[in-house]
C-alpha positions as CSV (number, residue, x, y, z in Angstrom):
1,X,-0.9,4.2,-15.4
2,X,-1.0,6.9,-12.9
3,X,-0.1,10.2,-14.0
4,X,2.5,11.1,-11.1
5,X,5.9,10.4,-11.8
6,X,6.9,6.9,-10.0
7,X,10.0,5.0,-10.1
8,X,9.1,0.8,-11.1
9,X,10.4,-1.9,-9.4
10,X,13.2,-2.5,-11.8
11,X,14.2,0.7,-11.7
12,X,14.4,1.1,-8.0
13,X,17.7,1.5,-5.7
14,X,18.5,-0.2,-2.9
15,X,16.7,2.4,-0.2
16,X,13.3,2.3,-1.9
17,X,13.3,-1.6,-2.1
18,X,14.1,-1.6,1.5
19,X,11.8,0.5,2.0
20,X,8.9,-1.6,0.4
21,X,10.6,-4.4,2.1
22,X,9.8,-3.1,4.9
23,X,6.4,-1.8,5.0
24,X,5.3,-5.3,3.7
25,X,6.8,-6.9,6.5
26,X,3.9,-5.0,9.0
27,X,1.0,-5.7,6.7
28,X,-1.2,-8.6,7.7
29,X,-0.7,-11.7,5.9
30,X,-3.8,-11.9,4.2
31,X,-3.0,-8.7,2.0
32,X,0.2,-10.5,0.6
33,X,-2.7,-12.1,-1.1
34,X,-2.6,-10.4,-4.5
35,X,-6.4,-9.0,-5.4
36,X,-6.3,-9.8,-9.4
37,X,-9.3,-6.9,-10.1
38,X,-7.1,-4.1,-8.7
39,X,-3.4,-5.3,-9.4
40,X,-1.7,-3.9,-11.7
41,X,-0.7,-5.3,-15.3
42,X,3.0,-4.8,-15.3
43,X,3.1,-6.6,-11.9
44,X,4.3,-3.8,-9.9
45,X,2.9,-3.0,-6.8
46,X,0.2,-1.1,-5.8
47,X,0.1,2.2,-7.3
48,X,-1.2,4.2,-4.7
49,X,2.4,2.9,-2.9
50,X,4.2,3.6,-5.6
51,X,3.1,7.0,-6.2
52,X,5.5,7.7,-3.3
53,X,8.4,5.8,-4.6
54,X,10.4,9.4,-5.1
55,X,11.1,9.3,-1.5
56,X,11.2,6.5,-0.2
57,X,11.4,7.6,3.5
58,X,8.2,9.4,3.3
59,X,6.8,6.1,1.8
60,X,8.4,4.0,4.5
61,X,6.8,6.0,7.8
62,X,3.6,6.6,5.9
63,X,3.1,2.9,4.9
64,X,4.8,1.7,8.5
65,X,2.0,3.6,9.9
66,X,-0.9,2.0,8.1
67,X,0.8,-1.5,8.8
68,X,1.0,-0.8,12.4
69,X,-2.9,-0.2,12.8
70,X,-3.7,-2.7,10.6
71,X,-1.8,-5.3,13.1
72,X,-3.9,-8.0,14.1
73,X,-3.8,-7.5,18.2
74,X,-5.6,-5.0,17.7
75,X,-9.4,-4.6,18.2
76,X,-10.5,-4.2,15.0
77,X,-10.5,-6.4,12.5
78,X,-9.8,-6.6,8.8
79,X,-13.9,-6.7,7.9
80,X,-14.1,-3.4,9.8
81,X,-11.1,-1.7,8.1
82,X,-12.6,-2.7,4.6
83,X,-15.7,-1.1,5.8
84,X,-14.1,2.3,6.8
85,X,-12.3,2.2,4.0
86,X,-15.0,1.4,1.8
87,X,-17.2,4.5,3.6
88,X,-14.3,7.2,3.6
89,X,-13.7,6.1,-0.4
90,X,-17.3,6.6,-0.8
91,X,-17.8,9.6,0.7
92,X,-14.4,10.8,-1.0
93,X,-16.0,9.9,-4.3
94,X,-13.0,7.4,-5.0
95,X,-13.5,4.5,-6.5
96,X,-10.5,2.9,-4.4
């Protein structure tokens, strides 16, 4: 459990599901793929996303940015993201 404030799924209004609604909707399809060592136990969604579920506009253009660069036209591809990632998290000391 994190220990900023977030709203769950079942509490959520209308405006922060859309919002999720439709930052998923840009994600590649692969990461609808739930990853079982990182999700979390109440079935909720990722927690780094819902640490911004207090405003759910700032969550929407934040994640809608990440789903546009993750779009699959362009040149790289989902092998070099996980390797950024993995470098910048590493470098970060994060263990995300």
């Amino acid at each position: 459990m994190t220990w900023i404030r977030t709203i769950s799924l079942k509490e959520a209004d209308a405006k922060l599901l859309q919002s999720l609604q439709e930052t998923r909707k840009l994600y590649p399809a692969e990461y609808a793929l739930p990853v079982d060592s990182v999700r979390p136990e109440d079935g909720e969604a990722s927690r780094i996303i819902m640490t911004h579920s207090l405003f759910p506009d700032v969550l929407r253009h934040a994640f809608s940015t990440f789903g546009a660069l993750m779009q699959p036209d362009l040149p790289l591809k989902r092998r070099h993201h996980e390797l950024i990632a993995a470098t910048v998290s590493a470098l970060n000391d994060c263990f995300y």
